[in-house]
C-alpha positions in Angstrom: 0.0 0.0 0.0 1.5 2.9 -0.9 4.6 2.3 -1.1 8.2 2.4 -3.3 10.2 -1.0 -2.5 9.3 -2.7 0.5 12.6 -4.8 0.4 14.2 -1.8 0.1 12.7 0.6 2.8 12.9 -2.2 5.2 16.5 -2.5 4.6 17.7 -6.0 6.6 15.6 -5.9 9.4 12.1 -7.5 8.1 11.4 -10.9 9.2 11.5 -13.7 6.4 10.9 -16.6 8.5 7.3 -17.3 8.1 6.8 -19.4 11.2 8.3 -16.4 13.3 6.0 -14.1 11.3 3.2 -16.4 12.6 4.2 -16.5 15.9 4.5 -13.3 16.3 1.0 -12.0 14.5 -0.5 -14.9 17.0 1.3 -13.2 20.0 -0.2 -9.8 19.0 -3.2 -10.9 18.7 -3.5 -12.5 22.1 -1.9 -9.2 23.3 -4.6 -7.1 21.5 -7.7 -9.4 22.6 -6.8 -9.0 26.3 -5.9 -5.4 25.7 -9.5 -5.0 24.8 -11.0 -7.0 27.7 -8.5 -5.9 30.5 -7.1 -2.4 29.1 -8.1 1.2 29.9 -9.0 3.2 27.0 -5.7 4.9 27.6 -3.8 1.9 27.7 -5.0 0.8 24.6 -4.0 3.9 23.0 -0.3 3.8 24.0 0.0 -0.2 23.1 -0.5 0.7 20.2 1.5 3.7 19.9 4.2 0.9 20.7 3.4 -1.1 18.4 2.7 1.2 14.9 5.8 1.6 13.4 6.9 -1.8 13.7 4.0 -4.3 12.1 5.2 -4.0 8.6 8.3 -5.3 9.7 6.2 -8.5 10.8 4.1 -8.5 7.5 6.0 -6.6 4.9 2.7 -4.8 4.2 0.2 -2.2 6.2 -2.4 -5.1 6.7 -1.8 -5.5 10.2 -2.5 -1.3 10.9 -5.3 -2.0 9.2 -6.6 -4.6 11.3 -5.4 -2.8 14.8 -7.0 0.7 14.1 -10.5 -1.4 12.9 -10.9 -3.7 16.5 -9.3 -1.1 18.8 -12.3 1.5 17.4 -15.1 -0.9 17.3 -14.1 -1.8 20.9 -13.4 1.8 22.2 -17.1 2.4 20.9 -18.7 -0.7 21.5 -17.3 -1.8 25.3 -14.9 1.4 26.4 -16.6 4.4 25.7 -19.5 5.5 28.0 -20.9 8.6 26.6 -22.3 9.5 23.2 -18.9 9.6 20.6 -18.2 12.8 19.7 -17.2 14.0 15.6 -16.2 17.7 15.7 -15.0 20.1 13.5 -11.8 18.6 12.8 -13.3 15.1 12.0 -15.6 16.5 10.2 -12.9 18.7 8.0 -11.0 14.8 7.9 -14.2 13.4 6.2 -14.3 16.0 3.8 -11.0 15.2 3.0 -11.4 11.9 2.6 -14.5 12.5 -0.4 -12.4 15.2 -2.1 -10.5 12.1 -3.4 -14.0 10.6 -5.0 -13.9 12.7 -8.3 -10.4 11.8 -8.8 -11.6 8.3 -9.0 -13.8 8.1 -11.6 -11.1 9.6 -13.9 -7.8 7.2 -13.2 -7.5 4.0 -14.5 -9.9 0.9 -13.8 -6.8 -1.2 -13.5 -5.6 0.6 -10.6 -9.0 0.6 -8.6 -8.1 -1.6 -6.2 -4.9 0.5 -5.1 -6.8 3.6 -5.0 -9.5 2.1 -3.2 -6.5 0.7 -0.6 -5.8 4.8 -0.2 -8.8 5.5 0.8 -9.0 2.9 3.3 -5.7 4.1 4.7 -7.6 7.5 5.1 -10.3 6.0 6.7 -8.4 4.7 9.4 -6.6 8.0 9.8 -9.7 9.4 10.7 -11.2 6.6 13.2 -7.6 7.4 14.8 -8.7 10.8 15.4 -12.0 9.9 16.9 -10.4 7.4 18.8 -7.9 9.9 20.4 -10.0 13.0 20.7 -12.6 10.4 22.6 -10.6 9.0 24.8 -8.9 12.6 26.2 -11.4 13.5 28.5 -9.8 14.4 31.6 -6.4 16.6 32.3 -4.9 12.9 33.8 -5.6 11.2 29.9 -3.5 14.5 28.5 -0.5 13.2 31.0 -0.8 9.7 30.2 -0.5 10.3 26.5 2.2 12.6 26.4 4.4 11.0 28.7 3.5 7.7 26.2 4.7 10.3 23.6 7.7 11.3 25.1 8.8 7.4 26.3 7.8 6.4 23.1 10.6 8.9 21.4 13.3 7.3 23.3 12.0 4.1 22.3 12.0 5.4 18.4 15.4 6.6 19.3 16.9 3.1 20.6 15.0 1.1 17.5 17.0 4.0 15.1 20.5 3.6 16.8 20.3 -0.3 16.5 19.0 -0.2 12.9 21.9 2.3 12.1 24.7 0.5 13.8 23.8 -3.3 13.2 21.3 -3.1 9.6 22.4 0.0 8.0 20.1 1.4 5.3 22.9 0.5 2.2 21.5 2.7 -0.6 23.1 6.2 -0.5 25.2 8.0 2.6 25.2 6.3 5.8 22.1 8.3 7.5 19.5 7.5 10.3 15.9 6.7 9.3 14.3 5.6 12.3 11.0 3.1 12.6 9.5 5.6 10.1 11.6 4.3 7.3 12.5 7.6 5.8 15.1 10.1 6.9 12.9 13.3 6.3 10.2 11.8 8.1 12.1 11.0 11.2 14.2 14.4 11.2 9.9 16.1 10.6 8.9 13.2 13.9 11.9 14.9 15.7 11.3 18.1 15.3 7.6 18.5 16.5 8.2 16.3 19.5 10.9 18.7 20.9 8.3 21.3 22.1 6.1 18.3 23.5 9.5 17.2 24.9 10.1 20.9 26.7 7.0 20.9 27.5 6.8 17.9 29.6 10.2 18.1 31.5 9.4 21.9 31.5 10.2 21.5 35.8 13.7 19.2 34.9 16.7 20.8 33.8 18.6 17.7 33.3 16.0 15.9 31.7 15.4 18.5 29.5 19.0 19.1 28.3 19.4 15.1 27.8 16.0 15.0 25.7 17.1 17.8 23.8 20.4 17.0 23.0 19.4 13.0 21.9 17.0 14.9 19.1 19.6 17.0 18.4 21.7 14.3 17.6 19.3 12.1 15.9 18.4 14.9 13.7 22.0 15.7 12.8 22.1 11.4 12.1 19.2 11.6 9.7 21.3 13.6 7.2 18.4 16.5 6.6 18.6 19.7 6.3 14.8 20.8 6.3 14.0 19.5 9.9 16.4 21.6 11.8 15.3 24.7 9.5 11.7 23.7 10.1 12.3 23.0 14.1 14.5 26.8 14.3 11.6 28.1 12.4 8.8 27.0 15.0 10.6 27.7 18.1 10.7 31.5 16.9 7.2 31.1 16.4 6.8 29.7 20.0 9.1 32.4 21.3 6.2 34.9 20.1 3.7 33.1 21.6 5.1 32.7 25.3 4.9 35.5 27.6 6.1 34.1 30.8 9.5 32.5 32.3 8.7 28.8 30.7 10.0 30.7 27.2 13.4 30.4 28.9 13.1 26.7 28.0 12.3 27.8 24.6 15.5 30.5 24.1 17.4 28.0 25.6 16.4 25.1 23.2 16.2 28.0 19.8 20.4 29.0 20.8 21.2 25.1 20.8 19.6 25.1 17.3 21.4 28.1 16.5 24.4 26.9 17.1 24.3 23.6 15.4 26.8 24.8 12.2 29.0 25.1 14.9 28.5 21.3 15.8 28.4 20.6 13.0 31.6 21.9 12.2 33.0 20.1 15.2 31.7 16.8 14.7 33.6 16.9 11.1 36.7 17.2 12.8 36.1 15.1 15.2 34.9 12.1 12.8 37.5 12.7 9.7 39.6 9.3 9.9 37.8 7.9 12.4 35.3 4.8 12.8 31.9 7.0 12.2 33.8 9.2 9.2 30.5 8.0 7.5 28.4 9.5 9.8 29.1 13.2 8.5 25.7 12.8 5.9 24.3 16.3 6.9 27.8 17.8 6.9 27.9 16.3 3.2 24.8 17.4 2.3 24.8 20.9 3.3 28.7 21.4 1.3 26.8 19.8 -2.4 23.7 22.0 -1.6 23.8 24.8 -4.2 20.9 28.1 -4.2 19.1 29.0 -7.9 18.8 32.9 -8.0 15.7 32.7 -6.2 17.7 30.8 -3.4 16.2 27.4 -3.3 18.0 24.8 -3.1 18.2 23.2 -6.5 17.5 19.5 -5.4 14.0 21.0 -4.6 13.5 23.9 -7.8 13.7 21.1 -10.0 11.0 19.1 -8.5 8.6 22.3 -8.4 9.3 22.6 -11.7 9.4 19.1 -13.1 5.9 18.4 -10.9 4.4 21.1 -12.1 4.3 20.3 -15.7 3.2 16.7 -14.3 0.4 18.0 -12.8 -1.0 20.2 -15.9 -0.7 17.1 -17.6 -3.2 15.5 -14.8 -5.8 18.4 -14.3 -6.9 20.2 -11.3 -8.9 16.4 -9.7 -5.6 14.3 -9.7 -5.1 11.2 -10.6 -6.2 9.5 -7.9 -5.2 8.6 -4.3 -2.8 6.2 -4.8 -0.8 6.8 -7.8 2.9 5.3 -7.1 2.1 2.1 -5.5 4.1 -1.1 -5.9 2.2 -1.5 -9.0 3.4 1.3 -10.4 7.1 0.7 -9.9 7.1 -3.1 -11.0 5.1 -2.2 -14.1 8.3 0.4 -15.0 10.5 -2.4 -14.0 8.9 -5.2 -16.4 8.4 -2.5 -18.9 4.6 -3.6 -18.7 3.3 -0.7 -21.3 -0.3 -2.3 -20.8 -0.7 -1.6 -17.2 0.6 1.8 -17.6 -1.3 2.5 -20.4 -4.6 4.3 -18.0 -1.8 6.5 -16.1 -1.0 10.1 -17.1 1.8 9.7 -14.7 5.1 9.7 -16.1 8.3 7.2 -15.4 9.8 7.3 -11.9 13.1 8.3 -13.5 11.0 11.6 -14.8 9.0 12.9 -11.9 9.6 10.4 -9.2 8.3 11.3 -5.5 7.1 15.4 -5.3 8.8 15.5 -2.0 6.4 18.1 -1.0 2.7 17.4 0.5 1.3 20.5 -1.5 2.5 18.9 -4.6 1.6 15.4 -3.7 -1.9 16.4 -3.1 -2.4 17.9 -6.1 -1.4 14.8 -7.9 -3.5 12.3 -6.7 -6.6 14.7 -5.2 -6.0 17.7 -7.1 -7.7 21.1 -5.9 -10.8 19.4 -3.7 -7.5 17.2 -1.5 -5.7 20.2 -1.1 -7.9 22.7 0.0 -9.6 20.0 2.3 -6.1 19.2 3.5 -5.4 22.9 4.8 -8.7 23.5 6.1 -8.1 20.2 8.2 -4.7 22.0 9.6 -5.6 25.7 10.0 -9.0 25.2 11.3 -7.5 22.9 14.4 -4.8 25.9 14.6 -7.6 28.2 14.7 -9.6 26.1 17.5 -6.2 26.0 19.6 -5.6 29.6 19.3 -9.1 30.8 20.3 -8.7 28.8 23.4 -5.9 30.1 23.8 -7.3 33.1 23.8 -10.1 32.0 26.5 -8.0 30.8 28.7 -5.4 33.5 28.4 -6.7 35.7 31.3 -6.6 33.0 34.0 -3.2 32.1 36.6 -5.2 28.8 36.7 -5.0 28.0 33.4 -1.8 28.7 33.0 -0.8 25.1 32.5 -3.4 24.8 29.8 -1.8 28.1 27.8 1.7 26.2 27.6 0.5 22.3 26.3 -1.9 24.8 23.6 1.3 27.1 22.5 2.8 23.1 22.3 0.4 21.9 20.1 0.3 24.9 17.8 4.0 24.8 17.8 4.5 21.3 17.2 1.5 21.4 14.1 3.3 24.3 12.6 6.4 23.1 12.4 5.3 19.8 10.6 3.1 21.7 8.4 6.1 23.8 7.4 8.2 20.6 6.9 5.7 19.3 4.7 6.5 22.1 2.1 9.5 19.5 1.0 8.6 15.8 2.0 4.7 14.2 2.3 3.9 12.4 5.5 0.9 10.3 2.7 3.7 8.2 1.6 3.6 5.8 4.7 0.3 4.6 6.2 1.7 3.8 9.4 3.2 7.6 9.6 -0.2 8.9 8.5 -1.8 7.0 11.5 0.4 8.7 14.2 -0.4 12.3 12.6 -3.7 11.7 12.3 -4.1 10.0 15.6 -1.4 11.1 17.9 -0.7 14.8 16.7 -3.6 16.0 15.8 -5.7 13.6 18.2 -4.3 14.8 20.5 -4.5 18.5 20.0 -8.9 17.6 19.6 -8.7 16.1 22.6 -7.1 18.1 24.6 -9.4 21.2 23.0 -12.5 19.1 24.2 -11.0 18.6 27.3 -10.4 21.9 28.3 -13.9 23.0 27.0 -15.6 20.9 29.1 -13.2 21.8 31.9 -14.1 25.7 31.2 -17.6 24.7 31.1 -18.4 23.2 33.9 -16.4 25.8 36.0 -18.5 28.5 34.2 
């Protein structure tokens, strides 16, 4: 589903063995049946959070997501949840989404039906993710227990990345960290946004702060990308404006160590030349073949504007359909198979390959409708946080509440600014924790605080 060479992405840690694949889908699904009979609502949600990343290593495919988001809903609504489930704005905006990709279909290609109708599956779980998580949030104790799950959880990312970098390296291209996300940009974009939530939630430990900071820091210089640090220096002077009070010493603090990274950077080339990680240096690398246009882009990403944007006159203003550049798509160039390709206005990978950007991706496959449905998804849940904000702005009380909402409009900014050059659509499991765990947990914690400011009212 969705996506370029799975043999490749999964680089030498998927699991062959077909009895240990059994064994191990049987073991998760005991785990998941007594998760649902024994397990909080909460607990569910961060079991799974464990677990997202790391099922298409079992199957080689998103089946297994599939599966997981469909029982962990049905029994959230059918045995967990005791009031009336709530769809607001936002899930309503993730629907509309969702349809905007329906005129696309009934232009593309009957022979690749099934693998559009596989994208819009994946979008349907996306958005039981976000009911899921904005349900479950309703008390200020759920909004601890998921973002301390958020903030383990990045160490455990963080341990999974160092092994697969040290003992199954990624062999295509420079030696660079890609995390259980399977894509450098991605993990660098996953890094960046969880910083803030990180501040935030060792906002009263020094120590812990500094350590948490400084293992992104070094994860993100391990990725080898250059737009997460630029998006991440970006937000924090965005969060910067928005704090008023002494916690935005956290936040100068964390902007200067950004600041200085060239400096790092600098030193970690020295330190590395001749040494057992010299091929660690993939940012330094990157950054010395990086060369501006006169409108100073870099040109790895002016060509792809450029190139994408003829591709996409060539498609019109509905796309091509959700799922374009599926496995089918790559093994049909492979075996030259000109009668598969023969309903696609898509050119050859070697042409156009992957936009690497979100705004161009989504005008591919949804055209105009996507887009716009896409952005009205982001800025309206920007525009809910901020007019809380805004409510609870006047209160000492709430003071707690004012920090975690700058957080969440920090951390949504900055990923919607590093979408500009990568697209978080490519990988189903990625799209799950967005949809669920970022912007789930920004709904949740808006209807939270509602019904807080409610009932005090």
């Amino acid at each position: 589903m969705a996506q370029l060479n799975e043999d490749l992405l999964l680089g030498g840690m998927a699991i062959s063995n077909q009895y240990i694949k059994g064994a191990i889908v049987a073991l998760l699904a005991l785990l998941l049946t007594i998760g649902i009979l024994a397990a909080s609502t909460v607990q569910m949600a961060v079991g799974y959070l464990f677990l997202l990343p790391f099922t298409i290593y079992i199957t080689g495919t998103n089946i297994m997501n599939v599966g997981f988001v469909v029982v962990i809903f049905s029994a959230f609504v059918l045995f967990k949840k005791k009031e009336r489930l709530v769809f607001d704005a936002t899930s309503i905006c993730i629907f509309i989404f969702i349809l905007s990709f329906i005129p696309s279909l009934f232009i593309a290609s009957s022979k690749v039906l099934i693998t559009h109708m596989s994208m819009l599956l994946q979008y349907i779980c996306c958005m039981l993710m976000y009911v899921f998580v904005s349900n479950l949030i309703d008390s200020e104790d759920n909004i601890k227990s998921i973002t301390k799950a958020l903030v383990v959880i990045l160490y455990a990312y963080s341990l999974f990345a160092i092994v697969e970098y040290f003992f199954f390296p990624y062999s295509v291209g420079l030696h660079r960290v890609r995390g259980p996300w399977r894509e450098y940009e991605l993990y660098s974009e996953y890094l960046s946004y969880m910083l803030p939530i990180a501040v935030y939630y060792f906002r009263d430990s020094k120590l812990k702060l500094a350590a948490t900071c400084c293992l992104i820091l070094i994860m993100m210089l391990l990725t080898g990308t250059r737009g997460g640090p630029m998006s991440l220096l970006l937000g924090l002077i965005f969060w910067w404006m928005l704090e008023t009070n002494r916690f935005a010493n956290a936040v100068k603090m964390t902007a200067l160590a950004i600041i200085i990274l060239p400096l790092a950077l600098i030193s970690y080339e020295l330190i590395s030349s001749g040494t057992k990680i010299d091929k660690a240096d993939a940012l330094v690398q990157r950054f010395s073949d990086t060369t501006l246009n006169k409108n100073y882009m870099p040109d790895t990403r002016a060509s792809v504007w450029t190139i994408h944007g003829k591709v996409i006159s060539k498609i019109g203003l509905l796309g091509e359909g959700p799922n374009p550049r599926g496995n089918w798509y790559y093994k049909a160039i492979a075996a030259g198979d000109a009668t598969l390709l023969a309903g696609s206005r898509l050119p050859e990978p070697s042409v156009a390959g992957y936009p690497h950007s979100l705004i161009l991706t989504l005008m591919e496959t949804g055209g105009v409708p996507a887009l716009f449905a896409f952005y009205v998804i982001v800025v309206s849940l920007l525009v809910r946080l901020y007019r809380m904000k805004r409510r609870v702005a006047d209160s000492a009380a709430h003071l707690h509440m004012v920090r975690l909402l700058n957080v969440l409009l920090v951390s949504i900014a900055i990923f919607i600014i590093n979408e500009t050059k990568i697209e978080f659509v490519r990988y189903f499991h990625y799209q799950l924790y967005i949809f669920g765990y970022l912007f789930g947990l920004a709904g949740g914690v808006l209807r939270c605080y509602t019904k807080i400011l409610d009932e005090a009212n």
